[in-house]
N, C-alpha and C positions, 0 to 999 in steps of 0.2 A: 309903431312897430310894423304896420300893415302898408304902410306909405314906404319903411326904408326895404319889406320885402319886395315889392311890387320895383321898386327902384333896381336892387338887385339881380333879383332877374332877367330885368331889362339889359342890364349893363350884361350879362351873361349872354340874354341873347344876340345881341352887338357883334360882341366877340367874337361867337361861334358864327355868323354870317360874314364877319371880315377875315377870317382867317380863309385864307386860298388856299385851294387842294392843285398844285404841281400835280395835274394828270402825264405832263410829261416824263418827267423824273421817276413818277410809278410804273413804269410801263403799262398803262391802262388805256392807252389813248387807243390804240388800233392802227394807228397812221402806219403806213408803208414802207415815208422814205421818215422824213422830219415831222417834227411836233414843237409849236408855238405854245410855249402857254399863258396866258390872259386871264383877267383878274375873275374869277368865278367861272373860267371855261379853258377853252384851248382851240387850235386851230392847226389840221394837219398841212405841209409843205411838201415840195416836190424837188429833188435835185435837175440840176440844170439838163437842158433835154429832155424833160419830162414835164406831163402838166396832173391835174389833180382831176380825178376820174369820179364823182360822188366827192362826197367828204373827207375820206380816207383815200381811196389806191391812189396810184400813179400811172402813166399810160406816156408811152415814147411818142412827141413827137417827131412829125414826118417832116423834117425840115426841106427834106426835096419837093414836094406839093406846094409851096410857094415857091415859086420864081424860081425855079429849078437849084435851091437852096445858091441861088447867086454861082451857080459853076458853069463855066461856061462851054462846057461839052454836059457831060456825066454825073449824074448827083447819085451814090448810093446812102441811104439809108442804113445805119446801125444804132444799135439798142442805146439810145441817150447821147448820140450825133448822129455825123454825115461824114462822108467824103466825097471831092469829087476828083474826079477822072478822065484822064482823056481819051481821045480816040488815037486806032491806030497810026505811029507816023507824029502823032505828038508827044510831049511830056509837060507835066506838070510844074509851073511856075508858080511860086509860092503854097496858096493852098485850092486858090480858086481856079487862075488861068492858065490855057494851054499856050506851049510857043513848039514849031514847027521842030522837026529835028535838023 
């Protein structure tokens, strides 16, 4: 009797340590943008133009501070992109390059 409770319990405790709590789906996570969730945890994500700040925030990269986000006048900076730009006397060819007017 003492062998099949000791078994029992076991097999109960199994259970309740396999079962995975979806932090995502609960709203518990705290994450910012996006929430992964993984077998006994989770893991917060970023939308694109953004990087993960700590565990949870999110924080806009400055895609103009490298290599002048590849524009080849004018890089500005906005919340989760870029644009670029040209100078006066040009116009924008595709998204990056300037061609004369």
């Amino acid at each position: 009797m003492r062998a099949a409770m000791v078994m029992w319990m076991t097999l109960l405790l199994v259970l309740a340590l396999s079962t995975d709590i979806n932090e995502c789906s609960r709203n518990t996570d705290g994450c910012q943008h996006g929430c992964e969730n993984t077998v006994g945890s989770y893991y917060c994500t970023c939308r694109d133009g953004y990087q993960l700040s700590g565990s949870k925030n999110c924080i806009d990269i400055n895609e103009c501070a490298s290599n002048n986000g590849d524009c080849e006048h004018h890089c500005e900076n906005t919340d989760g992109s870029y644009n670029c730009t040209c100078l006066d006397g040009y116009q924008l060819s595709g998204s990056k390059n300037c061609t004369g007017e």
